[in-house]
C-alpha positions as CSV (number, residue, x, y, z in Angstrom):
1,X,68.4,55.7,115.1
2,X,71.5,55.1,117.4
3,X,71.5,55.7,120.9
4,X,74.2,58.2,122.2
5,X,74.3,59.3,125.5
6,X,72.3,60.2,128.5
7,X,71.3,64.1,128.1
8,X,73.0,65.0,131.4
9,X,75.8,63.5,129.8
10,X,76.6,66.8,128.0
11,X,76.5,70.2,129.6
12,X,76.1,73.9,128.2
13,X,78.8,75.1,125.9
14,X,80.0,71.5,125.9
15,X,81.0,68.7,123.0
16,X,81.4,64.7,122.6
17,X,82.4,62.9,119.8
18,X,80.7,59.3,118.9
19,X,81.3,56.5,116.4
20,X,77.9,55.2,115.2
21,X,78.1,52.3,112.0
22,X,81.5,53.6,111.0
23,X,81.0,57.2,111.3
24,X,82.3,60.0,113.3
25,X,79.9,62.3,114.5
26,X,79.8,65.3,117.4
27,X,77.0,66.7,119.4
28,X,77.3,70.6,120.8
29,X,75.0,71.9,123.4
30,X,74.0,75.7,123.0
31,X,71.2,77.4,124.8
32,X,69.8,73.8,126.1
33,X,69.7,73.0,122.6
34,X,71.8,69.8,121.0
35,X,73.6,70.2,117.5
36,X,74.6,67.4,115.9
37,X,77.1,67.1,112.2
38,X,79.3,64.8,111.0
39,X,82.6,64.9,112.1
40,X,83.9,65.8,109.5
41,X,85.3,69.5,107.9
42,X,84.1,70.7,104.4
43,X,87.9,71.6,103.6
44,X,89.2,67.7,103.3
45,X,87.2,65.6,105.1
46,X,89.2,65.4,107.9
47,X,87.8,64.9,111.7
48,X,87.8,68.4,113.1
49,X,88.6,67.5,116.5
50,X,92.5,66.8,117.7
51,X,91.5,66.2,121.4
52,X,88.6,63.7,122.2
53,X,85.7,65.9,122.9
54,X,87.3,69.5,121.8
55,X,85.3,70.2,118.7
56,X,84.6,74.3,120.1
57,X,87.3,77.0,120.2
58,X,88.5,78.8,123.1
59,X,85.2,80.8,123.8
60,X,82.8,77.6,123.6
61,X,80.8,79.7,120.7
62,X,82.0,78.2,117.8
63,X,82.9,74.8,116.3
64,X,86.6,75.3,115.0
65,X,88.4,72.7,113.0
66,X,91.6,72.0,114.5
67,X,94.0,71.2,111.5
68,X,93.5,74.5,109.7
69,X,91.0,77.1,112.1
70,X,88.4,77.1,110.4
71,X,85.3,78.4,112.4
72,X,81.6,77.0,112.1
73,X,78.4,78.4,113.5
74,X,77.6,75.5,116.4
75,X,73.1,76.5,115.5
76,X,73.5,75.7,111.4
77,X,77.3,74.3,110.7
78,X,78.0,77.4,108.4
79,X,81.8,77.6,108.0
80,X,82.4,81.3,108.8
81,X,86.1,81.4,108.7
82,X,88.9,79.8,107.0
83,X,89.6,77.2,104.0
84,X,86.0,76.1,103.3
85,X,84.7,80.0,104.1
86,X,80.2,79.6,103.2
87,X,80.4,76.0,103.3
88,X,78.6,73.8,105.9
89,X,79.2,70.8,107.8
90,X,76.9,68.1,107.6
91,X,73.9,68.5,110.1
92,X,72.5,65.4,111.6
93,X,68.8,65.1,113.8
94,X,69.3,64.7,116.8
95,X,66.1,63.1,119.2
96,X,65.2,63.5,122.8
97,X,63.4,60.4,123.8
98,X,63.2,59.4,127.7
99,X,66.0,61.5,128.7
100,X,68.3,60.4,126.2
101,X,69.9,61.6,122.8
102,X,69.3,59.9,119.7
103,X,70.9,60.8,116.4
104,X,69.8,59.7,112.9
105,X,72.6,59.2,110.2
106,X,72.4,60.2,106.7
């Protein structure tokens, strides 16, 4: 379990990108909730961010790749849109512990 940030760290609608044992990974907060994947798009394994921290398109609702625009819902990972249409990013478990956000790697 690696430790990631604070929980106030990250506000609604917002992202961060983290390197944990070699691997990119991103967390979303929706509806107080935290998402967490791999950072890392279905299509070619590229990261999916271009800007530190800019993992969501324009309206904060869903988790676009930047390279080729593909969309993913931010609650499941489920590519909605683009090159890698019905296939999903790789969900991580996130933790809560003490006011801070944990996430488990594959």
């Amino acid at each position: 379990m690696f430790e990631l940030c604070n929980i106030d760290e990250i506000n609604e609608g917002q992202s961060k990108g983290f390197t944990l044992d070699g691997q990119n990974i991103f967390i979303v907060k929706k509806y107080q909730k935290i998402h967490g994947y791999l950072n890392a798009c279905p299509h070619l394994g590229i990261q999916l961010e271009m800007v530190p921290d800019q993992f969501l398109d324009s309206t904060h609702s869903l988790i676009q790749c930047s390279m080729h625009g593909a969309l993913f819902k931010i609650e499941d990972g489920l590519c909605l849109s683009g090159p890698c249409f019905d296939q999903k990013l790789t969900e991580l478990e996130i933790k809560e512990q003490d006011g801070k956000l944990f996430a488990i790697l594959p």
